[in-house]
N, C-alpha and C positions, 0 to 999 in steps of 0.2 A: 850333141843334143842337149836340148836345156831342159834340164827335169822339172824347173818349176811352172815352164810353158803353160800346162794344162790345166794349173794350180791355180783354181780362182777365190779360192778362200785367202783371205789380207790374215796380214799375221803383225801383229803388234809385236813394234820390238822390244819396251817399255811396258810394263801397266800401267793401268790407266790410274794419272796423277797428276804430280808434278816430281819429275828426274833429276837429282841434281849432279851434271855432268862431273863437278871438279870434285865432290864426296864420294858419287860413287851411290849416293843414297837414294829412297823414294819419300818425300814428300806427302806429306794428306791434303788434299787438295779441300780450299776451306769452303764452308758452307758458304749460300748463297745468305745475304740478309732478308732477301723476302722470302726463304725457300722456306718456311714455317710460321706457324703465330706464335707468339711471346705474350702469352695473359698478362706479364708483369710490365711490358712494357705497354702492351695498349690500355692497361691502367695508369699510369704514369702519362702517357700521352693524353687519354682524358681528362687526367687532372690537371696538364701543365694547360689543354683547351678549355676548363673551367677557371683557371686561376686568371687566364686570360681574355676571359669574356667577362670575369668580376672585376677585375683592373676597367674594362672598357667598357661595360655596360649595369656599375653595381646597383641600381635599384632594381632595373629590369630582374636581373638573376635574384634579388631577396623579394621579390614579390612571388617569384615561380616557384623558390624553393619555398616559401611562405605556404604559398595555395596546393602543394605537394604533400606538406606537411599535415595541413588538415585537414585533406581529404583521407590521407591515412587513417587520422584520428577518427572521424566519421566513420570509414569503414568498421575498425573496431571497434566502436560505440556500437553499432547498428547489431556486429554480431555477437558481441557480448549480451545485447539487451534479447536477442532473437534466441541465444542460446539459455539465457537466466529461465526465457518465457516458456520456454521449451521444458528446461529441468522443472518449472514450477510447477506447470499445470499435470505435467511428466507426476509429480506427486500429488496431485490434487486426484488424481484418477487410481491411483493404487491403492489396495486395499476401501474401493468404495463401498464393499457390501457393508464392511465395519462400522458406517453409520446409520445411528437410525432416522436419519429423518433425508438419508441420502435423493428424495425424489422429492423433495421440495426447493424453492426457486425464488422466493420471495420473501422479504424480510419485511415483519411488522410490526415496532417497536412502541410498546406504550411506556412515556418515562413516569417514573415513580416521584413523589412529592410529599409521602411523608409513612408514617407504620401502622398499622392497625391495632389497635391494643385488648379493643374489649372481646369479650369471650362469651357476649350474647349473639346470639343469630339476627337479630331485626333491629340492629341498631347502627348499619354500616352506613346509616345517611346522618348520624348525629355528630358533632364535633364532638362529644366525650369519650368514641371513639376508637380518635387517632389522638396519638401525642403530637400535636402543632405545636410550632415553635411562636413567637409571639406575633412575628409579623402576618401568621397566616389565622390568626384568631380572631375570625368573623364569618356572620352567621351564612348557613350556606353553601362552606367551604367544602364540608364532608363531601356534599351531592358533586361536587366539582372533580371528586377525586375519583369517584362511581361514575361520572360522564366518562372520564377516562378509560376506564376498563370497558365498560359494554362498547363504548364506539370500536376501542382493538377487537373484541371478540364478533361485532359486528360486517368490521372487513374484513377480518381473516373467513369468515363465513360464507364470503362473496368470492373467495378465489383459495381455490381449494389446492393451489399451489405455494402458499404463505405459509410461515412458520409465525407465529406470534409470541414476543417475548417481551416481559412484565421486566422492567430494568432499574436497580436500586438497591442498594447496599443496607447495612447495621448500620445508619448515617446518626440515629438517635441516643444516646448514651441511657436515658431515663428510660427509655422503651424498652432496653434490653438487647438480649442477640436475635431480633428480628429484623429482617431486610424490608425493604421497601415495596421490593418484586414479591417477595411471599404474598404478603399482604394483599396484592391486588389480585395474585391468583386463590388467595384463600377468597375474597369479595365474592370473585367471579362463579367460585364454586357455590358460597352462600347463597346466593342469590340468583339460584340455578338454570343461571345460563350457558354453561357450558352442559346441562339436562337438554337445554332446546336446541342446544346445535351443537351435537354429539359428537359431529363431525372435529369440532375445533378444541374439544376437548385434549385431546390427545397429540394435538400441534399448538399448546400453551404452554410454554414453558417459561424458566429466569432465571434471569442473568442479576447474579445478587452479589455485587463488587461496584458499581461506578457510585461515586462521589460528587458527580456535579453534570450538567447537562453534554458536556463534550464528550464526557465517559459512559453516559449514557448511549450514546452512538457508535461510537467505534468499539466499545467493549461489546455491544450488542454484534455489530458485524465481527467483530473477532470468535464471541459465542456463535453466530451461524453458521460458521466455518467450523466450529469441534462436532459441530450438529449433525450438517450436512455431509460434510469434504470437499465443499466449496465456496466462495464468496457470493452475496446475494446476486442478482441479476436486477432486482427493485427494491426499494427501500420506500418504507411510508413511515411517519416519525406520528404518532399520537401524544398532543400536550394542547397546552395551553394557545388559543389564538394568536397571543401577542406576543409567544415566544417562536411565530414562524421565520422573523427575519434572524435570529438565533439560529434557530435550527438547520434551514432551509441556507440560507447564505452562507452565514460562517465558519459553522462548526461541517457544513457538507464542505464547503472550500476548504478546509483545512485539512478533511482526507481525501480530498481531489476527486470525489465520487460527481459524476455525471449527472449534471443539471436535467436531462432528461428522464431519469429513470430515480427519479429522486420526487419523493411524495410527500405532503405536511396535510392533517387532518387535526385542526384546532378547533375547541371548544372554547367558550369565555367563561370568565373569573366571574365570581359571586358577584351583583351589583354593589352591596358591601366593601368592595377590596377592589375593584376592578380599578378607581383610582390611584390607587397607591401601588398596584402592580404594575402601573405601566410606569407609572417614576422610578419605582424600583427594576423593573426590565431597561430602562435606558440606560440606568447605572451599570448594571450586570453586561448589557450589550457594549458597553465604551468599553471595558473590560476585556472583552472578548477581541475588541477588536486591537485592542494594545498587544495582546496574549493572548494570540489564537488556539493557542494548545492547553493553555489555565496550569502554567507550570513553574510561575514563578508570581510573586508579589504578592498581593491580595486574594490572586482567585487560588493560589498556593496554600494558601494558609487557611481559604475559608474549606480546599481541598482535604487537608488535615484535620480541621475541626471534624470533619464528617466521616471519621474514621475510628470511634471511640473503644474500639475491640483491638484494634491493630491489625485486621484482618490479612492476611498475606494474599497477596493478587494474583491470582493462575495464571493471567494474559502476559506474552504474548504467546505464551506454551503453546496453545492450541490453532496459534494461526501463525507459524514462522516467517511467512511470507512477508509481513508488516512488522516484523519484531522493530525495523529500521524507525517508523515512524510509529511505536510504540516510546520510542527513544530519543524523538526527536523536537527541541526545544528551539524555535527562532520565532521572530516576527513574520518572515516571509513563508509561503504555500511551502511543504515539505516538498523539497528537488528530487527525491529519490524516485526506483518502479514502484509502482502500485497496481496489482493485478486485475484491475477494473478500469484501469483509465485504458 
C-alpha cells in the first residue's frame, strides 16, 4: 500500500531558490531588474534623456528651460510683492486708534514760499512782512502768498474728509527759526478764517522740514501717513499756476502717485513778477527734469542753501513703507513698491 496515494499536498524537495547540486548549498535567487523602482537610476536615465535631447535638439531645450526659468521668477516676484502688500497694509491697520486724524482720506497740500516775520496783525498782505529773497521783491507778492493759504483752507472746507497741511521748512537764515508752514498757519489764524470754517481749523496742520518743491510733496504725503496711518487716497497740491507742470507731472511721476487722484489748484504771480517767474520756472522745471528727485548738482546745493539751522529730518521715521524712495537717487521713475500705485 502506498502511503503517499492520498497525499495531495506537493512537497518541495529544495527551497525555494536556486540549489547548487555539486556544493550541496542554497543559493539567493536574484532580484528581478524591474521588480522595484531605483530613484537613482530613473534620475540618471532622465539625465542621460536630457543630455540627449541637448546634443540633438539644443536651442529648442534652452528656450524651454529659458521660459521655465522665468516663469519661476514671476511666480516669486508676484508673491513676494502680494506678501510685502499684505505685511504692509498688515501695519497700516494696527494700532489705528493711535492716530489722530485716523478718519481722514485726503491730502491738501499748500506749498510754502517764503516766512512771515512781522508781529503786527494787519499787515500780512504787505511785502515788509515777509523776508523775500530778492528775486521775489515786487509789489503784490505778499497777497500772492495769502491766495495761497485761503484757497487750501477753502478746499479743505469743501470735503470734510481732507487734511490740510501748510509745507515749508527754517529755509531763511535772516528770518530766524521760523518755517514756512508756521507762517501760513499763523496767516490763516490771523485772518480768521479758520473763525469761519471752524471745521478745518482742527485739520490744519505742517509739515515744517521740505526745502524745495519735490519735498514739499512727498514729505507732506510722508506727514499724512504719521497723521493718519495711512497714505492719502487724493492729493491736491496748492501753488502757484505756473508751477502745475512741476507739480502735477514731474514731481507726482517721480513718486508714481496716480494721475487720476492727483489734483493742482494754482493761482498767478503778481503782474509785477509774473514775467520773470515763468523764465525762472523753465529753468527750475529743466532741472527737474534732469533730477527728478533734486538730489544732486544745482538743485542739491540750492537744497542745502535752504537749510540754515541744520535741522535734522524725521522722514522717513513715520512712513517706512517709502523709506526705499526716501533713498532713492537716479534719472529714471523709482522701480521699487509703492503702496498706492
Amino acid at each position: 500500500m502506498n502511503i503517499f496515494a492520498n497525499n495531495t499536498k506537493s512537497f518541495n524537495a529544495y527551497p525555494r531558490g536556486d540549489f547548487d547540486l555539486e556544493s550541496g548549498t542554497l543559493r539567493r535567487s536574484r532580484k528581478s531588474k524591474n521588480s522595484s523602482l531605483h530613484p537613482f537610476k530613473m534620475i540618471k536615465s532622465f539625465a542621460n534623456r536630457l543630455n540627449y535631447n541637448k546634443k540633438l535638439h539644443p536651442f529648442l531645450l534652452f528656450i524651454i528651460s529659458l521660459s521655465f526659468g522665468i516663469t519661476i521668477l514671476i511666480v516669486l516676484s508676484l508673491y513676494e510683492r502680494q506678501h510685502r502688500t499684505m505685511n504692509d497694509f498688515g501695519k497700516l491697520d494696527l494700532g489705528s486708534n493711535d492716530y489722530p486724524f485716523a478718519n481722514l482720506s485726503n491730502l491738501v497740500m499748500v506749498a510754502g514760499h517764503s516766512v512771515y516775520t512781522s508781529s503786527s496783525c494787519g499787515k500780512v498782505d504787505k511785502e515788509d512782512s515777509w523776508f523775500l529773497e530778492t528775486y521775489q521783491k515786487h509789489p503784490g507778492q505778499a497777497a500772492t502768498f495769502v491766495a495761497h493759504i485761503q484757497e487750501g483752507v477753502e478746499i479743505v472746507s469743501k470735503d470734510d474728509g481732507a487734511l490740510l497741511l501748510f509745507s515749508g521748512g527754517e529755509t531763511r537764515k535772516h528770518a530766524g527759526p521760523r518755517s514756512e508752514a508756521q507762517s501760513y498757519w499763523a496767516v490763516a489764524e490771523l485772518k480768521g478764517w479758520f473763525s469761519n470754517e471752524e471745521s478745518v481749523r482742527w485739520r490744519a496742520l505742517t509739515e515744517e522740514h521740505a526745502r524745495d518743491s519735490f519735498e514739499n510733496l512727498l514729505f507732506s504725503v510722508c506727514r499724512f501717513r504719521e497723521l493718519t496711518g495711512k497714505y492719502p487716497q487724493n492729493i491736491t497740491v496748492v501753488s502757484y499756476d505756473f508751477k502745475e507742470e512741476r507739480f502735477a507731472n514731474l514731481h507726482r511721476s517721480a513718486i508714481g502717485f496716480p494721475e487720476s487722484r492727483f489734483f493742482y489748484s494754482g493761482t498767478p504771480a503778481s503782474p509785477s513778477s509774473n514775467e520773470a517767474a515763468l523764465k525762472g520756472e523753465s529753468l527750475v522745471r529743466s532741472q527737474f527734469q534732469e533730477d527728478p528727485y533734486g538730489c544732486k548738482g544745482s538743485l542739491w546745493r540750492k537744497k542745502r542753501g535752504r537749510d540754515p539751522f541744520h535741522r535734522s529730518i524725521p522722514y522717513p521715521n513715520g512712513c517706512p513703507e517709502i523709506k526705499d524712495l526716501f533713498r532713492y537717487c537716479g534719472e529714471a521713475p523709482y522701480p521699487g513698491y509703492l503702496p498706492w500705485a
